[in-house]
C-alpha positions as CSV (number, residue, x, y, z in Angstrom):
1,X,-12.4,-65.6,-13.0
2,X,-13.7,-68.2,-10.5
3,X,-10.6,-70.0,-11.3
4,X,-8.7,-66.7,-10.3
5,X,-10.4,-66.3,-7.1
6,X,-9.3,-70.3,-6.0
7,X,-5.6,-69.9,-6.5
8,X,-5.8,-66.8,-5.0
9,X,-7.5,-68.3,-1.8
10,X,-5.2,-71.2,-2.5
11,X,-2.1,-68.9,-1.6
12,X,-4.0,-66.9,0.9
13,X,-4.2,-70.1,2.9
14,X,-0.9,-71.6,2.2
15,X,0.8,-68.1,3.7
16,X,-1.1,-68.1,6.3
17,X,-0.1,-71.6,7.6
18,X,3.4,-70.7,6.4
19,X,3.5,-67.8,8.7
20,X,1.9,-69.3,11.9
21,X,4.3,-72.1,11.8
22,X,7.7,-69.6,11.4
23,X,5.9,-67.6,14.3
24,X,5.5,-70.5,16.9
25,X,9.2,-71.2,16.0
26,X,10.2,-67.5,16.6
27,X,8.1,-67.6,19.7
28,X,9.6,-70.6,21.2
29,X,13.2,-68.9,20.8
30,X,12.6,-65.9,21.7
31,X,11.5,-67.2,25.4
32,X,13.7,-69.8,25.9
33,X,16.2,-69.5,28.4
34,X,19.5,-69.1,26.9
35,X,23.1,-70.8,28.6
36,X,25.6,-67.2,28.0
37,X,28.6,-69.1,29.9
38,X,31.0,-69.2,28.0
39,X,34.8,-70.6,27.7
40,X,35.7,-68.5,24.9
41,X,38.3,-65.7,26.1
42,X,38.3,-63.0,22.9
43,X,36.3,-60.2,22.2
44,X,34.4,-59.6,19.3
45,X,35.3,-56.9,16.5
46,X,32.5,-54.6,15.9
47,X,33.1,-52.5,12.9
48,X,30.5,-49.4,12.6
49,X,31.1,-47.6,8.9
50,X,30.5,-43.5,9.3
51,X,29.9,-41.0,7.2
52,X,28.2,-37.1,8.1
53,X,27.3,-38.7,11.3
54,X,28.3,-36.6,13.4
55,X,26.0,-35.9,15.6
56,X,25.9,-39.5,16.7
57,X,29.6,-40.0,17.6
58,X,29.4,-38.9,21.1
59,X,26.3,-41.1,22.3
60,X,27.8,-44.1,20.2
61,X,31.3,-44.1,21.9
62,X,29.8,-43.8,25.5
63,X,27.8,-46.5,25.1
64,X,30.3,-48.8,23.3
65,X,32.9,-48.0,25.6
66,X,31.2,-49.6,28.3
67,X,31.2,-52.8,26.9
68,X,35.1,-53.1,26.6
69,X,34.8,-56.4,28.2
70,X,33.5,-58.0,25.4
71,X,34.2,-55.9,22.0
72,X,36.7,-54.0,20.8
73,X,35.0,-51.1,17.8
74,X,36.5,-50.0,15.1
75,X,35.0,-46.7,13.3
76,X,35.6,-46.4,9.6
77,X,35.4,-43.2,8.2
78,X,35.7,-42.6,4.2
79,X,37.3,-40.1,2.3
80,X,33.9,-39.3,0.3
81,X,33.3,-36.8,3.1
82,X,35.2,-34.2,2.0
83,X,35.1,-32.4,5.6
84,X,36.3,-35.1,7.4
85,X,34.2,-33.7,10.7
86,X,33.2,-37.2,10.9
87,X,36.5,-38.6,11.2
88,X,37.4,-35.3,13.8
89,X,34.7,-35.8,15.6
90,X,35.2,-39.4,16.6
91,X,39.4,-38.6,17.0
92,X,38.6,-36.3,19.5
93,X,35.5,-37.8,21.6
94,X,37.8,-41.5,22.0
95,X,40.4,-39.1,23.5
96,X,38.0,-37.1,25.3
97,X,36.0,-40.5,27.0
98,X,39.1,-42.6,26.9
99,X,37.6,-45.4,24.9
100,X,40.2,-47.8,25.4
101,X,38.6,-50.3,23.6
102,X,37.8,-48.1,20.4
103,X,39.9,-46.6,17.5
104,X,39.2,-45.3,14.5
105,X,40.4,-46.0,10.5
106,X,39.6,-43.5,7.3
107,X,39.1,-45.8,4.2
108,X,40.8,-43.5,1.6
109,X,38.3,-44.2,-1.1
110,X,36.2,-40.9,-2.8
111,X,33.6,-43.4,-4.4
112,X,32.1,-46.8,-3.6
113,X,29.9,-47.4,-0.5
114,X,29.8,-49.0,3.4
115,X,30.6,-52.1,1.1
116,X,34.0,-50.7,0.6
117,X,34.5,-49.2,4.4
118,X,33.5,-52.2,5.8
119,X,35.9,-54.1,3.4
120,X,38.7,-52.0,4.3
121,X,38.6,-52.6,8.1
122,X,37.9,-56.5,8.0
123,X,40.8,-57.0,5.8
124,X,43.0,-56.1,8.5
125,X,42.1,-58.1,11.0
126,X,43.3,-61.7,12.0
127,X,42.2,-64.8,10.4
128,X,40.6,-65.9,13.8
129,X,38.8,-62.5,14.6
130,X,35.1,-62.9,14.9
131,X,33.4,-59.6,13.2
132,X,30.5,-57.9,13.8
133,X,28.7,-55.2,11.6
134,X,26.7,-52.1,13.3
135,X,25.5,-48.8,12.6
136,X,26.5,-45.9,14.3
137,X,23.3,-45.7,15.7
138,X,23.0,-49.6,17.4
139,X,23.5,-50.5,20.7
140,X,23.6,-54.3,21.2
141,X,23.6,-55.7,24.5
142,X,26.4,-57.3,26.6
143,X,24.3,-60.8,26.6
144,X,23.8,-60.2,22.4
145,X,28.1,-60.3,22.5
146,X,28.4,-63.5,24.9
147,X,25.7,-65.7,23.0
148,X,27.9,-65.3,20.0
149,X,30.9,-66.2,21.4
150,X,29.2,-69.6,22.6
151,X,27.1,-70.4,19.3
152,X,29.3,-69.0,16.1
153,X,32.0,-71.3,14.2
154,X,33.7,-71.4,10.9
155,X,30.0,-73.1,9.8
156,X,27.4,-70.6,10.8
157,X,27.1,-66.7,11.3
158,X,24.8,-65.5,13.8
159,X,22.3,-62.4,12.7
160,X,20.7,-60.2,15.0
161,X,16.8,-59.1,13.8
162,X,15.4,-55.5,14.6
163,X,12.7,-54.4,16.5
164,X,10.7,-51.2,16.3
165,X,8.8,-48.9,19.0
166,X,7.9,-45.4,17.6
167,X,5.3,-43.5,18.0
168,X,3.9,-43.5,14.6
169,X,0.2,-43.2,13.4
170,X,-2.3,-44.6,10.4
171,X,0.0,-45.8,7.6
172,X,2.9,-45.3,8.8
173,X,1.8,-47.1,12.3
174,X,0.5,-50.1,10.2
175,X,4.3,-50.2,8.0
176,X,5.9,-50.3,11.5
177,X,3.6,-53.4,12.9
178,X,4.8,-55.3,9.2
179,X,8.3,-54.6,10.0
180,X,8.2,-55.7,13.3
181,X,6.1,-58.9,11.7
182,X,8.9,-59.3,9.1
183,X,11.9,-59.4,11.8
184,X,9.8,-62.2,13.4
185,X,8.0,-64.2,11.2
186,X,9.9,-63.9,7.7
187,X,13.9,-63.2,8.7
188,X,13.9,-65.2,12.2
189,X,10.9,-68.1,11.4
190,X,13.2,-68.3,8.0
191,X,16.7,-68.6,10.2
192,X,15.1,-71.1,12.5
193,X,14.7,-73.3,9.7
194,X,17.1,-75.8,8.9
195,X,16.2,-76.1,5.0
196,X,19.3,-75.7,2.7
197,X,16.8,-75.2,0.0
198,X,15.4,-72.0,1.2
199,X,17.0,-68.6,0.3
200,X,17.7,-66.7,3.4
201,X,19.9,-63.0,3.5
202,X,21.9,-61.4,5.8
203,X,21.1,-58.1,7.1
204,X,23.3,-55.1,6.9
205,X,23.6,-54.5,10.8
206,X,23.8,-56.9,13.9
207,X,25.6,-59.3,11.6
208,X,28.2,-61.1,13.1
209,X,30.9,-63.5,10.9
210,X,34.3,-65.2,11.5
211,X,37.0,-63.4,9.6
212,X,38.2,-66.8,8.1
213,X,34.3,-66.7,6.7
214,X,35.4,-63.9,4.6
215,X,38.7,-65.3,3.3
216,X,37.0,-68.3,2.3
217,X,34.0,-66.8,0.2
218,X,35.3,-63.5,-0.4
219,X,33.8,-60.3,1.6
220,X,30.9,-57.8,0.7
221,X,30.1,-56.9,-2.6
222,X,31.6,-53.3,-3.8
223,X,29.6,-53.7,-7.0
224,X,25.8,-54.8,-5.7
225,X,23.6,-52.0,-4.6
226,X,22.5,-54.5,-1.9
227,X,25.6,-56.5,-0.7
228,X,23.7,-58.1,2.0
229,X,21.0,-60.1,0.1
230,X,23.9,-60.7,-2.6
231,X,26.4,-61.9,0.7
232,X,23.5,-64.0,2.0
233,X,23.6,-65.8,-1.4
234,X,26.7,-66.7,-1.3
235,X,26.8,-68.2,2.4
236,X,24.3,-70.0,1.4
237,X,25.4,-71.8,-1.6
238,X,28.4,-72.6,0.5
239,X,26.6,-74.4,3.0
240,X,27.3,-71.9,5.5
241,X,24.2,-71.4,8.2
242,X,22.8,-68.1,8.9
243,X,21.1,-68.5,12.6
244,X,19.4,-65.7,14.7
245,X,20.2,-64.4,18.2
246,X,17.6,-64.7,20.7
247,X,18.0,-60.8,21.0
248,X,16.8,-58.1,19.2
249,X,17.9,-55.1,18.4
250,X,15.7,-51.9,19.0
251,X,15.9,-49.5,15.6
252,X,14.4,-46.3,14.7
253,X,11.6,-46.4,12.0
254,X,11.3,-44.1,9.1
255,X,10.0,-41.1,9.7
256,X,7.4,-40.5,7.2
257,X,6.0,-42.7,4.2
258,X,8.2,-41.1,1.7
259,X,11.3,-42.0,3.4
260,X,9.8,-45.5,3.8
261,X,8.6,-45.7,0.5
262,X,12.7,-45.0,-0.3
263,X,13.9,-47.7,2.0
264,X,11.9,-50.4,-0.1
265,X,12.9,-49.1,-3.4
266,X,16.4,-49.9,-2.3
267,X,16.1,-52.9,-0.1
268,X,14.0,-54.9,-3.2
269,X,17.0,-55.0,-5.3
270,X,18.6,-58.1,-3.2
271,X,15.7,-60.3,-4.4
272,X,15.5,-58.0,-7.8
273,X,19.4,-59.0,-8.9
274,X,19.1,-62.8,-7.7
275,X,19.6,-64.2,-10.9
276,X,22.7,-62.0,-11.6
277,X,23.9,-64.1,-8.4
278,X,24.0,-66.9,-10.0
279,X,25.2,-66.1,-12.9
280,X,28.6,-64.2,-11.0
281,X,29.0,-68.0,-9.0
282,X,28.7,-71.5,-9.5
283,X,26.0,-72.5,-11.8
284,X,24.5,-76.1,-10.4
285,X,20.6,-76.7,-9.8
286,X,20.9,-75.8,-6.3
287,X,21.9,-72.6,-6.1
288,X,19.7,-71.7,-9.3
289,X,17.0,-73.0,-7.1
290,X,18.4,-70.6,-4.8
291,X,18.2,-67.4,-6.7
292,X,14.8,-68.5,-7.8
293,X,13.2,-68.5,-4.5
294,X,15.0,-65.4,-3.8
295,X,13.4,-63.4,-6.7
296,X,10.0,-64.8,-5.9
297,X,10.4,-62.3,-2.8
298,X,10.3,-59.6,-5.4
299,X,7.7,-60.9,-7.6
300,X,5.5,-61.0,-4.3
301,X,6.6,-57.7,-3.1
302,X,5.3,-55.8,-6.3
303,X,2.5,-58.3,-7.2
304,X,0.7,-60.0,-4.1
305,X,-1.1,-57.3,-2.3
306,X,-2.9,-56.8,-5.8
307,X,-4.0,-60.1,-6.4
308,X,-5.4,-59.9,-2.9
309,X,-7.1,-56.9,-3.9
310,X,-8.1,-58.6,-7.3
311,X,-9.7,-61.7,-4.9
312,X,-11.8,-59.9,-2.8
313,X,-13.1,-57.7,-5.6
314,X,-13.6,-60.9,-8.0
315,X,-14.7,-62.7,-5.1
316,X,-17.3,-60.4,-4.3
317,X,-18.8,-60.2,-7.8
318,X,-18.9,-64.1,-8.2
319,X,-20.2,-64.8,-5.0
320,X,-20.9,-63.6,-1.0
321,X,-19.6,-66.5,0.2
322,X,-16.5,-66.5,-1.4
323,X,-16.2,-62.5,-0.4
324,X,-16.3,-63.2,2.8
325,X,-14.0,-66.4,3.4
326,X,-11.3,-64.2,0.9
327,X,-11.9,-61.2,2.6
328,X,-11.4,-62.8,6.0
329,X,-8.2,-64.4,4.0
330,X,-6.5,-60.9,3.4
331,X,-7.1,-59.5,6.7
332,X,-6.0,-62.3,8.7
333,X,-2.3,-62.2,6.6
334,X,-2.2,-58.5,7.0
335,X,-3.5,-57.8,10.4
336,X,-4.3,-60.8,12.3
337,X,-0.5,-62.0,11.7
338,X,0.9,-58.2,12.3
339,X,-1.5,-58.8,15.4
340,X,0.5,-61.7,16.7
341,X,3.2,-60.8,15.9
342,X,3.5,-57.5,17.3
343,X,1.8,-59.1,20.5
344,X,4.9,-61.6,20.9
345,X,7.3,-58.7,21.3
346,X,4.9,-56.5,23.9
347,X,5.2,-60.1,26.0
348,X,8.9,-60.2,25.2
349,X,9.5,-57.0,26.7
350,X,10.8,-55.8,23.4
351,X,7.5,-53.2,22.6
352,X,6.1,-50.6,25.6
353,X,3.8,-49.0,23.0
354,X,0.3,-50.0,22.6
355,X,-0.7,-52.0,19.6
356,X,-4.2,-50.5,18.4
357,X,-5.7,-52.3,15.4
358,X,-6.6,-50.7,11.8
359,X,-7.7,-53.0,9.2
360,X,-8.3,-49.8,7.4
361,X,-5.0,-48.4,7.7
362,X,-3.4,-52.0,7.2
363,X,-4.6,-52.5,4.0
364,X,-4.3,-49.0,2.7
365,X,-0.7,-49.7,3.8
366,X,-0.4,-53.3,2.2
367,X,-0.5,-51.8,-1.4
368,X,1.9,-48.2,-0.9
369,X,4.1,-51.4,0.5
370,X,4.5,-52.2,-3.2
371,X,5.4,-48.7,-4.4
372,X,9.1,-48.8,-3.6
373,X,9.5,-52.2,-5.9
374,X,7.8,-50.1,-9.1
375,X,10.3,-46.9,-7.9
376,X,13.3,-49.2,-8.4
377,X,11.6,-50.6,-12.0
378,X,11.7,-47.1,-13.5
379,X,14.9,-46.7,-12.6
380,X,15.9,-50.1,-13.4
381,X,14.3,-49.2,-17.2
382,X,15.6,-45.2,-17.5
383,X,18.6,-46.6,-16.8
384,X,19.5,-45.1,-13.1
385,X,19.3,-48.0,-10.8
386,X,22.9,-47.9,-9.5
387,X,24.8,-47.4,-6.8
388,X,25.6,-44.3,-7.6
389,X,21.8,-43.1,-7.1
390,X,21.1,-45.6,-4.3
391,X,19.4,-43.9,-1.3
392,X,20.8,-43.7,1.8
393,X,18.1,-43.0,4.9
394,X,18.1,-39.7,6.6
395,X,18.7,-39.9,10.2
């Protein structure tokens, strides 16, 4: 047990560190002064998949329309929605705002998912089109568009994190503060660093990517229930850089804990199906390296918060001291980091809302964060972890 209660206190620290350091780094870049001159006439491609969303078309095309001096959007519509009022909807509100600068595609396929809309429209564009992936719901800003066009190449793709500012409560307050300590620390700290043995993703929005990208690895996959992580992978084994923008995007957080609880049943099959990456691609000790540290996100997602527990309980029947140093441990890497974190992007101008701490509420939160990974198991062992049953969140 005492053995136990060292390694756990061993990785306790080790994260810790790990964290502070990708934090500075995010911290640095997020208030440095960025150079947005740029020679580079173009605009950049944004393709927005749709489906039932239409009650978002008309606040989507008026504000995308007013950046037609950088992008040009592209809608994709499917054939899944049987109504088509998506599709109508969109047709008629371009014509109605005379949105110059955005049109409007129906992928004709009844099954599949935004993998296969997506697809659709990035296939027909030119080899030397830069893309860009949103949801109908994003609104990037003008200087987000102009630091790509300086910064991306046939080498790197640029990736925008998300940032979130609702005015949620207990729990649910305490899973927004971790996201908004995930964009920072673990996606942009991880971009910012330079390692090529260290598995970093994509993310399925504010993702922007050369065309001749695609043609060279081959484009999202139609068969992975989460074609980011699985894309990530493969730019990564190819020596291609993922590398943040020093601008965030603000997105809305789930709505209740269910709904949350969903979202991470379906975003912890990227790190879940790592080693199916591998197998599907070259098999050398780097990228099996690769998909290793890639599933050791999912081992921690269903596993670490209860050895923390497991700590402080052993901890405290072994001895006070060690309670209290493990103790302080746990709470520093759940709230103390969500505490800087979240601080970072009130000074950023990013969050207006006032951070409040709740040790309480962030550690009651820390282990439901783990009930969406043991979700995705019983599916995984009944049988129904597919894409045909993955969720899709409300709006």
């Amino acid at each position: 047990m005492i053995y136990f209660v060292w390694f756990c206190i061993f990785l306790l620290v080790f994260a810790n560190i790990k964290s502070i350091i990708r934090l500075k780094k995010s911290s640095s870049f997020l208030n440095k002064k960025h150079d947005l001159s740029t020679n580079v006439n173009k605009k950049i491609i944004v393709i927005i998949p749709a489906m039932n969303e239409v009650n978002n078309v008309d606040k989507s095309i008026n504000y995308f329309k007013s950046l037609n001096d950088v992008c040009n959007v592209i809608y994709v519509t499917t054939s899944k929605e049987k109504s088509m009022a998506t599709y109508k909807k969109l047709n008629n509100e371009i014509k109605t705002q005379r949105a110059n600068n955005i049109k409007i595609i129906n992928c004709p396929n009844t099954i599949g998912t935004m993998a296969n809309q997506i697809n659709y429209a990035i296939k027909k564009l030119k080899e030397d089109d830069i893309v860009a992936v949103y949801n109908i719901d994003s609104q990037p800003e003008r200087k987000t568009f102009k630091y790509v066009l300086k910064n991306i190449n046939d080498n790197v793709v640029l990736q925008q994190v998300s940032f979130f500012d609702d005015k949620s409560n207990g729990v649910l307050k305490s899973a927004e503060n971790w996201q908004n300590r995930w964009s920072v620390v673990y996606e942009m700290g991880k971009y910012l660093n330079d390692s090529r043995i260290e598995f970093k993703y994509c993310i399925g929005h504010g993702l922007f990517v050369e065309k001749k990208i695609f043609d060279k690895i081959g484009y999202f996959s139609e068969n992975e229930i989460n074609e980011d992580n699985e894309f990530g992978y493969r730019l990564n084994i190819n020596n291609i850089s993922i590398k943040p923008i020093p601008f965030m995007e603000q997105a809305d957080f789930a709505k209740n804990k269910k709904i949350y609880v969903k979202q991470q049943s379906t975003w912890v099959n990227g790190p879940l199906y790592s080693l199916k990456y591998y197998r599907d691609n070259e098999r050398t000790f780097k990228n099996f390296t690769l998909s290793i540290l890639n599933f050791k996100a999912f081992i921690s997602w269903c596993l670490f918060p209860w050895i923390c527990y497991f700590c402080i309980i052993f901890s405290f029947i072994i001895n006070i001291k060690l309670f209290i140093l493990s103790l302080f441990l746990v709470v520093f890497y759940v709230t103390g980091i969500n505490y800087v974190a979240n601080r970072l992007l009130i000074k950023s101008g990013y969050i207006k809302n006032k951070y409040h701490i709740n040790i309480i509420s962030d550690l009651l939160f820390f282990a439901i964060h783990t009930f969406g990974s043991y979700i995705t198991l019983y599916k995984l062992i009944t049988g129904k972890n597919n894409i045909k049953n993955k969720y899709n969140t409300e709006k």
